[in-house]
N, C-alpha and C positions, 0 to 999 in steps of 0.2 A: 747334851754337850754345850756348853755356856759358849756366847755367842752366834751371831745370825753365819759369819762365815764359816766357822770350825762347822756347824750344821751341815750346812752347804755341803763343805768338803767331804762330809761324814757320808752326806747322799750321793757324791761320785764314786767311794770306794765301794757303796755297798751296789753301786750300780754293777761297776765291775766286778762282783763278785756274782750280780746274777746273770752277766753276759757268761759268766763262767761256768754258771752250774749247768746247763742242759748237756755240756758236752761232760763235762767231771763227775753225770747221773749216766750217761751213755757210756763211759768206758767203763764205770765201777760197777753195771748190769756185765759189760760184755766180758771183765775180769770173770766176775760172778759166775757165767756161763762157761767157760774155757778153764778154768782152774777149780781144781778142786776144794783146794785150801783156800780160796783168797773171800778175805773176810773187808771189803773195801770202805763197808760204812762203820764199821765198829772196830776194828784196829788202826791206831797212831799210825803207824807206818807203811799200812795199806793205804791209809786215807791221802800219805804224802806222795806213796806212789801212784795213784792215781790222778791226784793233782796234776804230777810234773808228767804224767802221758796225757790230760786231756789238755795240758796249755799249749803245747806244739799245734795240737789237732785244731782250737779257735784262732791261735794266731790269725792261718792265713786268709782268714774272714777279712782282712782290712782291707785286702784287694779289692774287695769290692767299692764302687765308684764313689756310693751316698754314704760310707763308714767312714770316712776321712772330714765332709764337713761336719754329721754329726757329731763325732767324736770334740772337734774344733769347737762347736756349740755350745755341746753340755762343758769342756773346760771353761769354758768364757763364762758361761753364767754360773758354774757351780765352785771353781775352783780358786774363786778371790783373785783374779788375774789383777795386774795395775793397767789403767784404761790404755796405756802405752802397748800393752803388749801386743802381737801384731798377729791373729792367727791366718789358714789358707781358709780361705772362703767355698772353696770347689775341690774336684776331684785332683786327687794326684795326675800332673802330666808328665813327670818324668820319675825314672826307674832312681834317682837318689830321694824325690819328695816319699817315695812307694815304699822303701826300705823304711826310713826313718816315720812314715805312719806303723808300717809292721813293729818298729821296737817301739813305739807309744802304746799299740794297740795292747802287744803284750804285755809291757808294763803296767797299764790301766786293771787287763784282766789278773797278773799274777800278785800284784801289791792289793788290790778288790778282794781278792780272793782269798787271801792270806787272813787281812784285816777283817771280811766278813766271818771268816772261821774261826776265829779268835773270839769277836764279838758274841756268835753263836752258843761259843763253849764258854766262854769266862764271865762273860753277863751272869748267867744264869749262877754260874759257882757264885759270884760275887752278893748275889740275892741270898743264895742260902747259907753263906758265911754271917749275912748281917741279923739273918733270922734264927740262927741258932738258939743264942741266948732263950727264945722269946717261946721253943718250942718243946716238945718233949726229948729231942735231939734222939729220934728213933733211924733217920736217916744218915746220922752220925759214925752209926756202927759198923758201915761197908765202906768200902773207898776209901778215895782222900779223906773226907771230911772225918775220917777216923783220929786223926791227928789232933783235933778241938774235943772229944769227944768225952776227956777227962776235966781236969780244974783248968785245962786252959780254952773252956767253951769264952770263959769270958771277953778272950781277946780275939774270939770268930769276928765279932762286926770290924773290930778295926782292920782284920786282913781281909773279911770284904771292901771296906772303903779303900784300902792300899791297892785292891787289884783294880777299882775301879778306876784310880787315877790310872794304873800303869795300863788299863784299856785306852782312857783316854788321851794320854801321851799318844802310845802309839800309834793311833787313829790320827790326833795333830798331825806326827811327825809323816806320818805315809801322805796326807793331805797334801803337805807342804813341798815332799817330795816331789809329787807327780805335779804342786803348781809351778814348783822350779823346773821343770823339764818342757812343762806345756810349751811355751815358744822356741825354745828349740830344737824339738821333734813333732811340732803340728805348724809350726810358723811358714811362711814361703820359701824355696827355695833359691838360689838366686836367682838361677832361668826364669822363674814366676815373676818374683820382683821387676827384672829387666824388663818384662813383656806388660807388664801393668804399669809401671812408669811411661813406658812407652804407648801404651793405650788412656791414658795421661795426658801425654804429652800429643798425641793425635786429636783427643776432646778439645784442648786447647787452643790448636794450631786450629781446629776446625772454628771456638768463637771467636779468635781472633781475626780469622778471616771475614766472619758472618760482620763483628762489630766494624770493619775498615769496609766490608763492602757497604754495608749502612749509612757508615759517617759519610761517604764519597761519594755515595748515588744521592741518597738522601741530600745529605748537608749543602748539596752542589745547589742541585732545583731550589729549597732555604733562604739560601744566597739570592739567587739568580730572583726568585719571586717577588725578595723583598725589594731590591733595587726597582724591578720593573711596573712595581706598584705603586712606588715612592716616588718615580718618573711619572707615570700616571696619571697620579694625585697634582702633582703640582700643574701638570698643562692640561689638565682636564676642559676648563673651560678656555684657554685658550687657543689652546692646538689640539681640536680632537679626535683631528687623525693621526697623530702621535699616541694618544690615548687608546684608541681603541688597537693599534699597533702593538704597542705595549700589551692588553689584555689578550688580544692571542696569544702573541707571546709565555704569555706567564698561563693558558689553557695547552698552549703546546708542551712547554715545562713541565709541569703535574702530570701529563698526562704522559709523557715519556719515564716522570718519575714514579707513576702510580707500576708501571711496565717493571721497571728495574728492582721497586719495592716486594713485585709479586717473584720475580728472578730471584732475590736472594732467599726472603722466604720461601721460597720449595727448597733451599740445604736444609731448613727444618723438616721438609716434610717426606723426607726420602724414605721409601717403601712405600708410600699410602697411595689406593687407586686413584690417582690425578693427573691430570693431563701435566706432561712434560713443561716445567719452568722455559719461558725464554730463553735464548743463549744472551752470556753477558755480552754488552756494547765492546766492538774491538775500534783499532786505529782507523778502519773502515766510515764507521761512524763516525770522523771527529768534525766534518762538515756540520751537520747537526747540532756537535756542543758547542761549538763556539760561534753558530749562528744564534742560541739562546741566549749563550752570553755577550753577544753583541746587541742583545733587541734588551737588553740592561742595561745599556749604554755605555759600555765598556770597549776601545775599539783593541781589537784583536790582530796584530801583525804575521802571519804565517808563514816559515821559510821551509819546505820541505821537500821530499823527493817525490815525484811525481806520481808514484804510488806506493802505495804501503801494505799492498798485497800478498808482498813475498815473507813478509815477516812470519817466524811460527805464532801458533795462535795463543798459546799461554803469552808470549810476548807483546803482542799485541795487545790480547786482553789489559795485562797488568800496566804497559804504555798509556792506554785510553785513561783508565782510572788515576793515573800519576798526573796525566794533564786536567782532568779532572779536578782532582783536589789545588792543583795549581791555581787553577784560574779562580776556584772558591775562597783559595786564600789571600788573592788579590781583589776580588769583590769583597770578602769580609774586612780585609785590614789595610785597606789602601784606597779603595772607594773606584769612581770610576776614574781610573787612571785610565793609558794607554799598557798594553802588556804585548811582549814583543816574546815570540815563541816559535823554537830553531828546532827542526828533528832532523838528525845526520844520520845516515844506516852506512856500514863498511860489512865489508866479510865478518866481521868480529862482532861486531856490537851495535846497538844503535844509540845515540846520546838525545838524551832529551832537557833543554836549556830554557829555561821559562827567566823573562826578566821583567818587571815592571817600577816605576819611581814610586818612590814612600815618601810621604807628608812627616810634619814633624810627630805626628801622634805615632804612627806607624813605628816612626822610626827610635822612637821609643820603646817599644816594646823587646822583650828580649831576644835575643838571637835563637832560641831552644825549641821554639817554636811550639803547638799542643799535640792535638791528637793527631792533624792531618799532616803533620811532618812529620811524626813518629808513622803514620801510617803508611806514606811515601816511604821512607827508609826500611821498614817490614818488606816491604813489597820488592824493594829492590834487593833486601839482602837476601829473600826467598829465592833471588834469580840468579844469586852472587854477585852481583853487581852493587855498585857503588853509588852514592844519594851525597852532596854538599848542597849549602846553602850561606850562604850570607849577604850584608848589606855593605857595596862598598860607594860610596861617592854620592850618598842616594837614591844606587840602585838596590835595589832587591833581585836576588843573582839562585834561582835555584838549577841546580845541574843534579843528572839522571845518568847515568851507564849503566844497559844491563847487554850481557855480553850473546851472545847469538849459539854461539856452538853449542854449549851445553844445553840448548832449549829445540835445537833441531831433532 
């Protein structure tokens, strides 16, 4: 059959033809055995009725779990699908995916079937229509081929070559058939769909987490190192108990950072035998970050409520990180200013207000902020809550609300 795909297709039907035959050799013995008359391999209309009783009987072979991606498989590679088309990967999980493999399966086996028996019977005719001419035409005198057997042997090859196109036609067209059908009786259901979107959509929400817990633990310490090394460097020989203040400093850093580095990597490494990742840093902790960020010489203003204990701990958690990325964005883009930093807690919510003055370079730069303002605003709309930011009068103004109730 000319062509790599009409081939292709040629070997899906004949496939289905022999998922066919073991049960269409089982009923036409077991005709055989129970009827006395039934002649099933050598009568036309034994052979159709034995057809249409063993195709009920393979049907409901699709039920089984691995018939359904197989099936999806051999269409994908054999039946010229366009790379768009979308099949199920896995086992039917709901009673409408189940149905609609059951009329694939059938289809597959009854169009297979059809086409292989055609093939079987009309190949051959089509050979000795072309070979007539060429022989003593002793074969001629029974059967069909009784019909060439006079003066019109001449025109045997060309009704072999006509039957050979109308095999091939029909072999196309049943091809084409069953590749039309493929996505819409092997493709996902919706249910599937939903649930793979949504398993999507969970990978996602799990790097987007991974990449902001990164940027914020990471990028913080970054920050924090460079400044207190750069402080450092310049009073080294002057002041060098400034210096070697600093170099703790930026050893206690790293090494609280190396701490939070190994915390986020174990979300890559869940199931594997290893000792339980750290818990992340909460508002418990915020003594500590902005004791770092103070030995960067950055000085830190703190207004808050006398404990921050009663907060839920997801809130917590995601508060630490928001102040976090704060203060990193005031060390990277404002230098060591002063930063003046309010947390209110109410029944409701707790607001978190970071302010500090911008230079004219700073104050240059766009309002839109990069990744760690985009990351702050993820985090708070994770909580429903609310994320602003702008610069008025030369200050730099960011505000946090994430609301209480829903996290208790």
């Amino acid at each position: 059959m000319a062509g790599r795909r009409a081939q292709l297709r040629w070997v899906h039907l004949v496939l289905g033809g022999a998922l066919l035959m073991p049960y269409y050799l089982l009923t036409g013995v077991v005709f055989s055995m129970l009827l006395q008359d039934a002649v099933p391999f050598t009568s036309l209309p034994w052979q159709l009725g034995t057809f249409a009783t063993a195709l009920p009987l393979a049907v409901p072979t699709a039920l089984l779990p691995l018939v359904r991606p197989l099936e999806a498989t051999a269409a994908r590679s054999l039946c010229g699908l366009p790379e768009s088309a979308e099949l199920a990967a896995g086992p039917a999980g709901s009673w409408d995916a189940r149905a609609r493999t059951l009329l694939w399966y059938g289809l597959h086996l009854a169009i297979g079937g059809l086409v292989s028996g055609l093939i079987l019977s009309l190949l051959p005719a089509s050979a000795l229509l072309v070979a007539l001419p060429f022989t003593d035409g002793s074969y001629a005198d029974e059967g069909w081929p009784h019909a060439f057997a006079s003066a019109s042997r001449a025109l045997a090859p060309l009704a072999g070559v006509l039957l050979l196109g109308v095999i091939m036609g029909i072999a196309a067209a049943a091809g084409a058939l069953l590749a039309r059908c493929a996505p819409a009786l092997l493709g996902p259901a919706p249910a599937e769909r939903l649930a793979a979107a949504e398993r999507r959509a969970t990978r996602l929400a799990a790097r987007n987490r991974l990449a902001r817990e990164l940027h914020d633990s990471v990028g913080h310490a970054l920050s924090a190192v460079t400044l207190q090394a750069s402080a450092a460097r310049k009073v080294l020989d002057t002041d060098p108990d400034f210096a070697r203040e600093a170099l703790a400093a930026i050893e206690e850093t790293t090494r609280d950072a190396v701490g939070e580095l190994d915390s986020v990597l174990g979300l890559l490494r869940e199931g594997e035998d290893r000792p339980a990742p750290a818990p992340s840093p909460t508002l418990m902790d915020l003594d500590g970050l902005l004791a770092r960020t103070r030995a960067a010489g950055v000085a830190v203003e703190l207004t808050a409520p006398g404990s921050l204990d009663r907060l839920p701990p997801v809130v917590s958690r995601e508060a630490y990180r928001i102040v976090q990325e704060g203060l990193s964005n005031a060390l990277r883009h404002a230098g060591r200013v002063p930063v003046r930093l309010r947390i209110a807690e109410d029944p409701k919510k707790v607001e978190i207000t970071m302010e500090n003055p911008v230079n004219g370079a700073a104050r240059a730069r766009p309002t839109g902020g990069g990744r760690g303002l985009r990351g702050i605003a993820e985090r708070a709309t994770l909580l429903r809550g609310t994320c602003a930011w702008d610069t008025v009068d030369g200050v730099w103004r960011l505000t946090v609300r994430l609301p209480l109730e829903a996290s208790r």
